[in-house]
DOLO-533500 format. One line per field, with one value per residue (C-alpha): residue number from 1; x, y, z; residue in three letters. Coordinates in Angstrom, 1 decimal, decimal comma, always signed. Last residue first. Example, Ala and Ser with C-alpha at 12.3 -4.5 7.8 and 13.67 -1.06 7.14 Angstrom:
REM DOLO-533500
drennu = (2 / 1);
xx = (+13,7 / +12,3);
yy = (-1,1 / -4,5);
zz = (+7,1 / +7,8);
sevo = (SER / ALA);
REM end
This chain:
REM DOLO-533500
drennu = (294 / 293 / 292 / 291 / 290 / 289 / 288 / 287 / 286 / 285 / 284 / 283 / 282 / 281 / 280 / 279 / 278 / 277 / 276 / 275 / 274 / 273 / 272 / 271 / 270 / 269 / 268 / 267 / 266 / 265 / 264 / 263 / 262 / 261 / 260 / 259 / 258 / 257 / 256 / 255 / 254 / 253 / 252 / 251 / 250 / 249 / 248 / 247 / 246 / 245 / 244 / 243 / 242 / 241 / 240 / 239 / 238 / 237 / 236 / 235 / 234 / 233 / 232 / 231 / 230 / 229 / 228 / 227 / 226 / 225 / 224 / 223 / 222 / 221 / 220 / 219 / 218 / 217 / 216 / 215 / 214 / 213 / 212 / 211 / 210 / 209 / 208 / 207 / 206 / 205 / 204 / 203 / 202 / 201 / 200 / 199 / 198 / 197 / 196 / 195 / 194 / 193 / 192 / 191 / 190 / 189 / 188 / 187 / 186 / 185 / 184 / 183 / 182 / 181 / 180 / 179 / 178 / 177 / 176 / 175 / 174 / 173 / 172 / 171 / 170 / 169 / 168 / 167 / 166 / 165 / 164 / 163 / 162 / 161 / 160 / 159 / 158 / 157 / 156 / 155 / 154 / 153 / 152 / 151 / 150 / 149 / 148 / 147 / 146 / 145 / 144 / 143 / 142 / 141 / 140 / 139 / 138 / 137 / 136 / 135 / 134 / 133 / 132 / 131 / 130 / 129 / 128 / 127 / 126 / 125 / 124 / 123 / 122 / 121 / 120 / 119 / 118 / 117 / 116 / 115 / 114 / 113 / 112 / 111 / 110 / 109 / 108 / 107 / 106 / 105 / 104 / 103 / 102 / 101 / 100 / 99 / 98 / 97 / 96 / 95 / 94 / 93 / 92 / 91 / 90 / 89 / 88 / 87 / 86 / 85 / 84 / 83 / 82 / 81 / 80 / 79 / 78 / 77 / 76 / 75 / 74 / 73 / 72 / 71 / 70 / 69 / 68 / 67 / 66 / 65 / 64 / 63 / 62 / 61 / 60 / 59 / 58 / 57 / 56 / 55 / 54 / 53 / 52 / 51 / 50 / 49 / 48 / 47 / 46 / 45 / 44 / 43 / 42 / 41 / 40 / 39 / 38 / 37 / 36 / 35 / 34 / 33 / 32 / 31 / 30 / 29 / 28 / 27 / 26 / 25 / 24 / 23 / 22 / 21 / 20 / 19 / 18 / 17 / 16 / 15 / 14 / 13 / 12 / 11 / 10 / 9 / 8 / 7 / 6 / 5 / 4 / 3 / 2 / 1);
xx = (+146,8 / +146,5 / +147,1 / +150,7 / +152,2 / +155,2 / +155,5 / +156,9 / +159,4 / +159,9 / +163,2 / +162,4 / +165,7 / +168,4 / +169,3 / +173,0 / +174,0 / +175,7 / +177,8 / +178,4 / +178,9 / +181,8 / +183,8 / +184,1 / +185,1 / +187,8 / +188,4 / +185,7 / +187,1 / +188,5 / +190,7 / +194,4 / +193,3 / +191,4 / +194,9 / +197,2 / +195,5 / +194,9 / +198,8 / +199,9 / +197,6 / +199,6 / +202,7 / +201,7 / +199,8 / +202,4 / +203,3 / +199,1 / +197,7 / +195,8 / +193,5 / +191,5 / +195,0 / +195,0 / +198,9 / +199,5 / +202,9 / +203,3 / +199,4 / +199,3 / +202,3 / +201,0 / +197,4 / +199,4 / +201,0 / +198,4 / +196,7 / +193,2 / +191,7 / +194,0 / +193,5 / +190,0 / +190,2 / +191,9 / +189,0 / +186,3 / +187,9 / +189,1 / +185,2 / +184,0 / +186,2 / +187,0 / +189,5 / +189,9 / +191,3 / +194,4 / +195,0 / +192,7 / +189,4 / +188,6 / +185,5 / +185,8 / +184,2 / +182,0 / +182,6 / +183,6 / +183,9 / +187,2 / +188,2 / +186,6 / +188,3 / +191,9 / +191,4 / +190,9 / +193,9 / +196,0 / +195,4 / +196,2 / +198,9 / +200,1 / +199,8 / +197,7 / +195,7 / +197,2 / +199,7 / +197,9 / +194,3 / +192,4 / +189,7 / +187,5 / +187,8 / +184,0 / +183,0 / +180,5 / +178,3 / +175,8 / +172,4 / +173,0 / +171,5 / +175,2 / +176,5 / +174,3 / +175,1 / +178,7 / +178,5 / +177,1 / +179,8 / +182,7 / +180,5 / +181,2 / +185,1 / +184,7 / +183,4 / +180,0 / +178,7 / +179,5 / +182,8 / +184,4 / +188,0 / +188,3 / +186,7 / +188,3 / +191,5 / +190,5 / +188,9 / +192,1 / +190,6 / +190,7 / +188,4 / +185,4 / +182,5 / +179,7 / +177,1 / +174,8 / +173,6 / +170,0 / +168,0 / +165,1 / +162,7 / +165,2 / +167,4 / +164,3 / +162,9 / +166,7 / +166,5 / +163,4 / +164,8 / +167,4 / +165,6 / +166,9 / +170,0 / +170,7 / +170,9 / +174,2 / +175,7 / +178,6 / +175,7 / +175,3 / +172,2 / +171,3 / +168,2 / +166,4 / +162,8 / +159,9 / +157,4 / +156,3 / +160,2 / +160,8 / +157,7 / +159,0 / +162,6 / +160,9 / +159,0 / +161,9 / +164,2 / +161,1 / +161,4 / +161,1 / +161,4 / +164,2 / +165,6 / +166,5 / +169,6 / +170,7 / +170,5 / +170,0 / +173,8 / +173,5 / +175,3 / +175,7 / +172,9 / +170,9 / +170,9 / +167,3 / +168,3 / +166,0 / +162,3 / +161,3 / +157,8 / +157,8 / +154,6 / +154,3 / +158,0 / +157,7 / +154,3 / +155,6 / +158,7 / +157,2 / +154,4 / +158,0 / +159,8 / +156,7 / +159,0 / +162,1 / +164,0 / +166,8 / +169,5 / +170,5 / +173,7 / +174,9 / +173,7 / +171,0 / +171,0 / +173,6 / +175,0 / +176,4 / +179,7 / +180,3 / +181,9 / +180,2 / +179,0 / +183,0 / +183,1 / +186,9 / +186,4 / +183,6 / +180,8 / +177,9 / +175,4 / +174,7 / +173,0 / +170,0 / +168,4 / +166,0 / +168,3 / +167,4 / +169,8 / +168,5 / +169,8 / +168,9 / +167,4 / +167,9 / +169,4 / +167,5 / +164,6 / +163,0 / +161,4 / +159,4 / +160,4 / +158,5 / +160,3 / +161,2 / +163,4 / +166,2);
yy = (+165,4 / +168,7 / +169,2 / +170,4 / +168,9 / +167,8 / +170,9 / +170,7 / +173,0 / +174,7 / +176,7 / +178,7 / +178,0 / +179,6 / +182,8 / +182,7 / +185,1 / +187,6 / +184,9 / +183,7 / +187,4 / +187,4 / +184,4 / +185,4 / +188,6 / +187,0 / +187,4 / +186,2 / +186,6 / +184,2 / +186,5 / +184,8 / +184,4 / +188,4 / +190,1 / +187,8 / +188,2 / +191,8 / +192,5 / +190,6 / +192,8 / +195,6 / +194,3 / +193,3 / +196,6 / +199,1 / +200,9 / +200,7 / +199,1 / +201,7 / +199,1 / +201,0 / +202,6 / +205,8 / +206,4 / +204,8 / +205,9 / +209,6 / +210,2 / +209,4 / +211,8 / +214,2 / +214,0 / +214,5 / +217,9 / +219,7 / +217,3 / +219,1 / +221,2 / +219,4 / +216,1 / +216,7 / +217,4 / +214,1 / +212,1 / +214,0 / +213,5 / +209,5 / +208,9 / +210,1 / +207,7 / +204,9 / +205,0 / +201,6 / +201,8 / +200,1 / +197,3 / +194,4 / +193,6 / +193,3 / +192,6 / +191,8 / +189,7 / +188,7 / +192,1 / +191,3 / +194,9 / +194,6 / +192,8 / +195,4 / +198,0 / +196,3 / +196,4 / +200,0 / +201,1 / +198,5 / +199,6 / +203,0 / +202,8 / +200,3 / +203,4 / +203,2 / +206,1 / +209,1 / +208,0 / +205,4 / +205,0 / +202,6 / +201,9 / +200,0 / +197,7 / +196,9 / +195,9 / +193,1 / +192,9 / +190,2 / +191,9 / +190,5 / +194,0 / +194,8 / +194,0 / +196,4 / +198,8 / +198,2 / +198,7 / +202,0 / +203,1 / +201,9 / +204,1 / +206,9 / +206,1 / +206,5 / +209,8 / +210,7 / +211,9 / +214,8 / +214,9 / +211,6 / +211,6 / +214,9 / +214,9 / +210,7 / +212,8 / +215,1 / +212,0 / +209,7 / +206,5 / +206,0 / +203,4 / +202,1 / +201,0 / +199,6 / +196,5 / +195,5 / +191,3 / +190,5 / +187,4 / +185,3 / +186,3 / +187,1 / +189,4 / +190,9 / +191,7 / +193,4 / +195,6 / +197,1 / +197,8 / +199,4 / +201,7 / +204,5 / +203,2 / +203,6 / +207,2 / +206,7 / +206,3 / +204,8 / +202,0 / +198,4 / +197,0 / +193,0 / +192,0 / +188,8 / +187,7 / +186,6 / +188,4 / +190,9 / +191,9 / +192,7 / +194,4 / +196,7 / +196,9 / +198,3 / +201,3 / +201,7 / +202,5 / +204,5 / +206,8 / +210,0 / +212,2 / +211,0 / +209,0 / +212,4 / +213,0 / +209,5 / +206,5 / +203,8 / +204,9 / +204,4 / +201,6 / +198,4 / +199,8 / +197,0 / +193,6 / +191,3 / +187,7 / +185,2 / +183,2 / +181,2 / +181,3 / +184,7 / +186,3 / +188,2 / +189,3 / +191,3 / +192,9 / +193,7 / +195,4 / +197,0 / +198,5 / +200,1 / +201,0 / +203,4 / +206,8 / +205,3 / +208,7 / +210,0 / +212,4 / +214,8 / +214,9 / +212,8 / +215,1 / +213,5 / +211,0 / +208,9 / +206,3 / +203,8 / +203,3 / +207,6 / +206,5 / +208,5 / +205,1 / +204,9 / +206,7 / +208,1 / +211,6 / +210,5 / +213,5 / +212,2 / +213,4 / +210,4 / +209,4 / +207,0 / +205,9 / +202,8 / +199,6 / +196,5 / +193,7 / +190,0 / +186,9 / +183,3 / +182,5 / +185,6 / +188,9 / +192,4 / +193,4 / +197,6 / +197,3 / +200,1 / +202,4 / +205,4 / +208,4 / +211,2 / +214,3 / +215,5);
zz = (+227,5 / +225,2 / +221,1 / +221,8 / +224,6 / +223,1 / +221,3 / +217,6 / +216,9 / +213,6 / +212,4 / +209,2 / +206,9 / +207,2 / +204,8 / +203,4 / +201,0 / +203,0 / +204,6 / +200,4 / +200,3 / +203,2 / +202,5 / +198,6 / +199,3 / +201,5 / +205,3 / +207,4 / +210,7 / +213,0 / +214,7 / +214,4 / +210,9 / +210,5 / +211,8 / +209,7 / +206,5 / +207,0 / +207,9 / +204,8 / +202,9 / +203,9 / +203,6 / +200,0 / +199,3 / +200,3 / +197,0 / +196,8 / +194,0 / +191,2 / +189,2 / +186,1 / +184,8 / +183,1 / +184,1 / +187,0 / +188,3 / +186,8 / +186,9 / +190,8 / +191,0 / +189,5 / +191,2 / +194,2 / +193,7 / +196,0 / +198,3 / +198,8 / +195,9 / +193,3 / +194,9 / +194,9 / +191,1 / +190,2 / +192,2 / +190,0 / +186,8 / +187,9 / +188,5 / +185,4 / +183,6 / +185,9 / +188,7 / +190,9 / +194,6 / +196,2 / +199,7 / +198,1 / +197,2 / +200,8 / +202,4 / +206,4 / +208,4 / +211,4 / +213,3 / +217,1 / +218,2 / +219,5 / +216,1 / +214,0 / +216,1 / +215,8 / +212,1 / +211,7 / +214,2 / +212,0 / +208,6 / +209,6 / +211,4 / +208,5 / +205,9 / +202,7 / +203,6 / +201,5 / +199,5 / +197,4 / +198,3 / +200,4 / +199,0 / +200,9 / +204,0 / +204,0 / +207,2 / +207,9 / +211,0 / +212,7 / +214,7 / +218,2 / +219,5 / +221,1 / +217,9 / +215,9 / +218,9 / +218,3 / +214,5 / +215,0 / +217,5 / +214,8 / +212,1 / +214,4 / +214,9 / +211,0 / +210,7 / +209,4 / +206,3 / +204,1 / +203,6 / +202,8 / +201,6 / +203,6 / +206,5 / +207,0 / +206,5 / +209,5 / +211,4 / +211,0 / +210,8 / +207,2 / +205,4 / +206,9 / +205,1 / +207,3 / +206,7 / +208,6 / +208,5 / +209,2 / +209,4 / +209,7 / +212,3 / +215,1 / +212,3 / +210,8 / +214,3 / +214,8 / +212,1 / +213,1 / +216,1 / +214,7 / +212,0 / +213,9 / +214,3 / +210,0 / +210,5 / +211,7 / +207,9 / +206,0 / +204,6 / +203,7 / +204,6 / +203,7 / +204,9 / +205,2 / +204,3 / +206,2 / +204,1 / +207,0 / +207,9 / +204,4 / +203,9 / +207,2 / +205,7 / +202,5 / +204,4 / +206,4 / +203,4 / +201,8 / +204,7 / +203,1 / +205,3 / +207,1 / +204,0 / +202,6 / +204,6 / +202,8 / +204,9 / +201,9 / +200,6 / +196,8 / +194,5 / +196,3 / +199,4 / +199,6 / +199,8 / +200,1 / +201,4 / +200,5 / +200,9 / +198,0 / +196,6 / +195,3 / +193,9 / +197,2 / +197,3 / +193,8 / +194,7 / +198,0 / +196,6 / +193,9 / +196,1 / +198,6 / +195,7 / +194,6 / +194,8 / +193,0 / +194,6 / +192,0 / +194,3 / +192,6 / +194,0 / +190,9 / +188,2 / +185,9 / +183,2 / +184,9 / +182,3 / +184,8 / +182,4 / +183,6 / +186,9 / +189,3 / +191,2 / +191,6 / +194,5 / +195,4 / +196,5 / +198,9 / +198,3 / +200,7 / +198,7 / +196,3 / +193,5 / +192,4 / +195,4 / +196,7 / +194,8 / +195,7 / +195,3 / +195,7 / +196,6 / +197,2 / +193,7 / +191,4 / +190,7 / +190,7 / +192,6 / +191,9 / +189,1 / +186,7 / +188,7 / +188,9 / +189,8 / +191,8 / +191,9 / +194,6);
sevo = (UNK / UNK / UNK / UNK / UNK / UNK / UNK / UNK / UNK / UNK / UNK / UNK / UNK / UNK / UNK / UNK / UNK / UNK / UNK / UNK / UNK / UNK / UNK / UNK / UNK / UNK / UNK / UNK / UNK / UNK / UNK / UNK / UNK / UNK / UNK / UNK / UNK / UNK / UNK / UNK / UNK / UNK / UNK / UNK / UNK / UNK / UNK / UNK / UNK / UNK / UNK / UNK / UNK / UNK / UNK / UNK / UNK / UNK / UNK / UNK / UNK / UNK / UNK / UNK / UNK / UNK / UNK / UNK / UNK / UNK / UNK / UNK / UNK / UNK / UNK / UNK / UNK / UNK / UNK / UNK / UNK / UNK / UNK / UNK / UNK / UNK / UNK / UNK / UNK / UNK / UNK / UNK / UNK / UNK / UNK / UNK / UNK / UNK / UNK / UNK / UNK / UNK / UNK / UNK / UNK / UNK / UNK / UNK / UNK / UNK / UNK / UNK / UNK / UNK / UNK / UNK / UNK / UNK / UNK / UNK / UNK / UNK / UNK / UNK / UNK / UNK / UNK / UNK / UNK / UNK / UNK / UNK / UNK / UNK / UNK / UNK / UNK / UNK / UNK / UNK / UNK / UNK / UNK / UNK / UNK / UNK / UNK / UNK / UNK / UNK / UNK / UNK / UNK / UNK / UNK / UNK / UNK / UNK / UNK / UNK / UNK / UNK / UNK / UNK / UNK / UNK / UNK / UNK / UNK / UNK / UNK / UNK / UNK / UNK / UNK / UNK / UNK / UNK / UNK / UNK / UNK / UNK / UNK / UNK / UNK / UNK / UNK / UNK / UNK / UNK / UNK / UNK / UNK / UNK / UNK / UNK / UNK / UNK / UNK / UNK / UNK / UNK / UNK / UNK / UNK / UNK / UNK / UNK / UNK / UNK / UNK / UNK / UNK / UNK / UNK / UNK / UNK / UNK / UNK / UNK / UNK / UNK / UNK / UNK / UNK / UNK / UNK / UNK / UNK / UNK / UNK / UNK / UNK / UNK / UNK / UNK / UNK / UNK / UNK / UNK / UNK / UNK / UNK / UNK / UNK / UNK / UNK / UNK / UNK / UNK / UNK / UNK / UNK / UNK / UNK / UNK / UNK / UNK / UNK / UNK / UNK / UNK / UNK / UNK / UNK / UNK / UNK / UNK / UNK / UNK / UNK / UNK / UNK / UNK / UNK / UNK / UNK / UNK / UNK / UNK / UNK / UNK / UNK / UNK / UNK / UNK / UNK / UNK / UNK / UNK / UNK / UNK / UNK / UNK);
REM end
């Protein structure tokens, strides 16, 4: 870990912004494509980069503003590392958040997020907050595997239900879902009867595959080798270099999703989802009848 002065810490415009706390990642998913070498890390990717004076940039960028939004976080690094316990520059920014009437946007695989829960939930009464969670494999000795150094998925279902129990709104990202390993409908289905149980409001899915990038392919093709022997062959055989690797079962399987999320009423399309992410409504005022006295 190392730190560093950002020079900014908001990116995007009108209704939505991205804010990024960490460079790098510990958790070690096999398929992350914030390795991918077109992001230009100057550092290793466990060493994890801490913008040190996110939380001034953030109040100084949110008390020139005149237009309240949605603040996202999380696109490219987790906002619940292991450092964010002492650290606690995600908290830090949630709490200038909360006191500039803005909305969060937290996407994370992580259970340290429910310590900032009630915090989370004053941002959702006050304007609003969506929590976002990554599930991919149930199986909890694959899910060890494909993401070793961060909790398990059934986990992640038992941190959106306290989200949900909180009224805090949910999103899961169904994402990747890799050729031969968890691209089965058991699978599929186990993950998506959860999300409906739990009442998640939607689900992103860019479809039933993953994407390999250079940097990201490397480290991908070496877990195989460690884990799955013989499978990087076989990926290399039927997709070559390719950026977009569709599973053999991506049409049943997306069939499946469709189905699950219409008869369920959940968001289903990327589009669906991040205009919900987008969306901040407006301050409600009421006007007392009584106010001023008799």
């Amino acid at each position: 870990m190392h730190e560093v002065d950002a020079k900014g810490i908001l990116t995007g415009s009108g209704g939505y912004y991205g804010m990024n706390l960490y460079r790098g990642c510990s958790h070690g998913c096999i398929y992350c494509d914030s390795r991918s070498r077109c992001y230009q890390f100057s550092h290793p990717f466990e060493d994890i980069e801490v913008k040190r004076n996110a939380p001034e940039l953030l109040e100084k960028a949110l008390r020139s503003k005149k237009r309240r939004a949605m603040i996202g976080t999380g696109s490219m690094s987790d906002p619940y590392l292991p450092c964010e316990e002492q650290l606690g520059l995600t908290r830090r920014c949630l709490e200038i958040i909360l006191r500039y009437g803005y909305g969060a946007a937290v996407l994370t695989k992580s259970d340290r997020i429910l310590r900032d829960i009630d915090l989370l939930e004053e941002i959702n009464r006050s304007a609003k907050c969506v929590v976002q969670m990554t599930l991919t494999t149930y199986d909890d000795e694959l899910c060890r595997i494909l993401e070793p150094n961060v909790c398990n998925t059934k986990r992640r279902i038992q941190v959106l239900e306290e989200m949900e129990k909180r009224g805090i709104p949910t999103i899961v990202w169904l994402s990747p879902i890799l050729p031969f390993l968890n691209d089965t409908e058991e699978n599929l289905r186990a993950i998506l009867e959860e999300c409906v149980r739990i009442k998640v409001k939607g689900i992103v899915c860019f479809g039933m595959g993953l994407t390999l990038r250079e940097g990201s392919r490397e480290y991908f093709y070496a877990a195989l080798d460690r884990h799955f022997p013989g499978l990087k062959k076989q990926y290399i055989q039927r997709y070559g270099n390719a950026y977009e690797l569709p599973s053999p079962n991506a049409q049943a399987l997306m069939e499946l999703f469709r189905k699950t999320c219409a008869e369920n009423g959940l968001l289903s399309t990327p589009e669906e989802c991040f205009r919900y992410l987008g969306q901040l409504p407006e301050r409600e005022t009421q006007m007392s009848l009584f106010d001023g006295g008799a």
